[in-house]
Each structure stands twice: as C-alpha cells, then as structure tokens.
C-alpha positions as CSV (number, residue, x, y, z in Angstrom):
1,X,105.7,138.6,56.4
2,X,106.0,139.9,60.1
3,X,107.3,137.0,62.7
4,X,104.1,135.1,64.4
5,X,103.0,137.3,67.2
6,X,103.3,140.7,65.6
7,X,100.6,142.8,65.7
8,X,99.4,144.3,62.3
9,X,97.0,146.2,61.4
10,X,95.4,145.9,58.4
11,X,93.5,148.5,56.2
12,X,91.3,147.9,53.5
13,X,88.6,150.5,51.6
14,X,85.1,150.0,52.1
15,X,83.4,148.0,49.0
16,X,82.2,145.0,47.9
17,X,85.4,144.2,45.5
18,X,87.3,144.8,48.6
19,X,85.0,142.3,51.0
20,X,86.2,139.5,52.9
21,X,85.2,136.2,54.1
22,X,86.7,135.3,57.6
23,X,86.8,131.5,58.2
24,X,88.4,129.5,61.2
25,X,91.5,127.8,59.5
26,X,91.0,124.1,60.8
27,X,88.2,122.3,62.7
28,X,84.5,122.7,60.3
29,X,86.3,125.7,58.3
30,X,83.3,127.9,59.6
31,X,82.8,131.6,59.0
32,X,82.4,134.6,60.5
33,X,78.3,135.4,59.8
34,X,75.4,137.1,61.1
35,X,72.1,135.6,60.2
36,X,70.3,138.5,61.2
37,X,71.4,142.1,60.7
38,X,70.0,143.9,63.9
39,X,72.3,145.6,66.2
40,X,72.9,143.3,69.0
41,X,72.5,140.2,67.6
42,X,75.1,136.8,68.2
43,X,77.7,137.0,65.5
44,X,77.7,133.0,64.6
45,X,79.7,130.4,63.0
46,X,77.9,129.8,59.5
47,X,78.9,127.7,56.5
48,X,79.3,130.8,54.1
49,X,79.8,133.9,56.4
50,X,79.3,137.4,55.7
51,X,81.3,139.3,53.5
52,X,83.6,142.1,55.8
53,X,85.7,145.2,55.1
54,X,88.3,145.0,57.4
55,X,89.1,149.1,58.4
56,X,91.7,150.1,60.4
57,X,91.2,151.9,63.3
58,X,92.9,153.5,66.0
59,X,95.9,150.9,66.0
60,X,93.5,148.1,65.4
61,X,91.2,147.0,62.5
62,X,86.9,147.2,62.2
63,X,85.5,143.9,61.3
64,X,82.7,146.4,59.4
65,X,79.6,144.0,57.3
66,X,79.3,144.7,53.5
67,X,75.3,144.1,53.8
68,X,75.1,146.5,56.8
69,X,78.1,148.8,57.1
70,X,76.8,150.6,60.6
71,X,77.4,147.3,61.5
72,X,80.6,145.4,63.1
73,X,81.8,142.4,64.8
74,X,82.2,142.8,68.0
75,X,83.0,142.0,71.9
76,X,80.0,142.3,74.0
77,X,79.7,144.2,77.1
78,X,79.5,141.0,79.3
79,X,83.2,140.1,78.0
80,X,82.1,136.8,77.0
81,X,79.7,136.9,73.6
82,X,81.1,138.4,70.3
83,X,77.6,140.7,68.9
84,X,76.7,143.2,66.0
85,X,77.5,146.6,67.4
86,X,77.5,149.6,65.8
87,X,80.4,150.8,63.7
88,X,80.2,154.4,65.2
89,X,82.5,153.4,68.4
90,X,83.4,152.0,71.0
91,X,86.3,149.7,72.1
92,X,84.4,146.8,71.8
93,X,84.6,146.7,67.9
94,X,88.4,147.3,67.7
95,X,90.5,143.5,66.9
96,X,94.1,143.5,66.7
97,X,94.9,141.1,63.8
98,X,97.7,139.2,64.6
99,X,99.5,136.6,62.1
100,X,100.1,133.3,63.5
101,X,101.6,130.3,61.7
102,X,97.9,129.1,60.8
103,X,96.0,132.3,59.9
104,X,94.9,135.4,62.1
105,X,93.9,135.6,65.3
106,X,91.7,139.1,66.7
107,X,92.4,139.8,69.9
108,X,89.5,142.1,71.8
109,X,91.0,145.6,72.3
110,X,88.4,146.2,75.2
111,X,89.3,142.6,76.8
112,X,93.0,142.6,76.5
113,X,94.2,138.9,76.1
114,X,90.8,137.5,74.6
115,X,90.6,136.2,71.4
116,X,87.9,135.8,69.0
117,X,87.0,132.0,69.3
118,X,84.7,129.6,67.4
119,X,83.1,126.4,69.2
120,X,83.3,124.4,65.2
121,X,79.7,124.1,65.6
122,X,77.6,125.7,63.1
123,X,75.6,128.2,64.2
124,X,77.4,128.3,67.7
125,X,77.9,132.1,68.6
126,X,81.3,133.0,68.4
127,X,83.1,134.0,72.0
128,X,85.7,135.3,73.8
129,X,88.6,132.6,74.7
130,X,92.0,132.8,76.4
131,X,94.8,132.2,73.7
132,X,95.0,128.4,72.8
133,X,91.6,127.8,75.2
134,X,91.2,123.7,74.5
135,X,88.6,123.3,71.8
136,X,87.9,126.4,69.9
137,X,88.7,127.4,66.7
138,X,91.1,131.0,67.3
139,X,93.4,131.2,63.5
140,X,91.1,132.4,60.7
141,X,91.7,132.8,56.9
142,X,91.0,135.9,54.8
143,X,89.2,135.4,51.5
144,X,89.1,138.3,49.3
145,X,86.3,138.0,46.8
C-alpha cells in the first residue's frame, strides 16, 4: 500500500471482466456515468455508473468506457466541466490516481491541482475542484465486476 499522497498509476487490460465502477466514497455513493454516449457530453453522477477500464498512460491512467471504448472521462477545455472525449489523445483524458485514506482521488493532468469532484447530486455533472473544495465528493472507490 503506497503512503496517502503517492501518485500510482494503475494499469488494467481492456474487457469487460476487467471493468470497473468508480463511485464517490461518502456523501450519496454516486458513480462515475454517462447517460449518453456522444463525444462531448457531461460525464454525471448516476446511481449505477458506467463500467471503465482504467489504462495507463503516459505516467497517468485512461478513465476508457466499456460500452464505448473511443470514449473517456475527461477534463474539458474550459477547465471546469469533466466530458466524454475521445480516447485517441489529448491531456485532458490523462487522471493521476492517487490513494488517499478514503479511496482515490484523479487529479487532471491538463489542470494540475484539480481534482475530479462530484456535487452528491444525482445527475449533477461531475467538475473540476481544488483539493478538499467544501462540499464535493473528491475520494472514489473501485469496483471490479
């Protein structure tokens, strides 16, 4: 177990036995999801989530969708919204996972020092937060199916 703070990344293949559900680790217990697949589109807090393959990549980890695998989690250009982007690249899709006492965190490789943060309002688009910004959800746990 690496000491809270550590950055690790994370590497996982591709399938569906190796899909993950991403879910904030207090507040509603929402998950990572995407209503819609089209490129673009708010990645939101949903009740079940989306299964993801969590890929490294270039010291960091993809947040890549099972159902659509051109498709990741990521930070929008406007350095505030977290989107569907494509998986082909881009800085914007790259999280360092980091292991905190309560779960992961992902902090934006393109926005150094922003975290992916969930409001614990369902169907709320996830956003970009400071570390420990007051009321959103930032520690996430990893369910492998």
């Amino acid at each position: 177990m690496a000491a809270p703070g550590a950055l690790l990344a994370v590497s996982t293949p591709a399938s569906a036995a190796d899909s993950s559900v991403i879910c904030e680790s207090s507040g509603n217990h929402y998950c990572i999801g995407a209503p819609n697949l089209v490129l673009y589109d708010p990645v939101v807090e949903t009740v079940s989530g989306r299964y993801i393959n969590d890929q490294a990549e270039d010291g960091g980890v993809r947040l890549q969708l099972n159902a659509a695998t051109s498709l990741c989690v990521a930070a929008a250009n406007d350095g505030v919204d977290v989107v569907l982007h494509p998986c082909s690249g881009g800085e914007g899709i790259i999280w360092f996972q980091e292991e905190s006492p309560n779960g992961n965190r992902f902090e934006s490789r393109e926005f150094s020092g922003k975290f992916l943060s969930g409001a614990s309002s369902e169907n709320s688009q996830y956003q970009l937060k400071d570390l420990g910004a007051n009321g959103w959800e930032q520690q996430f746990t990893i369910s492998g199916v």
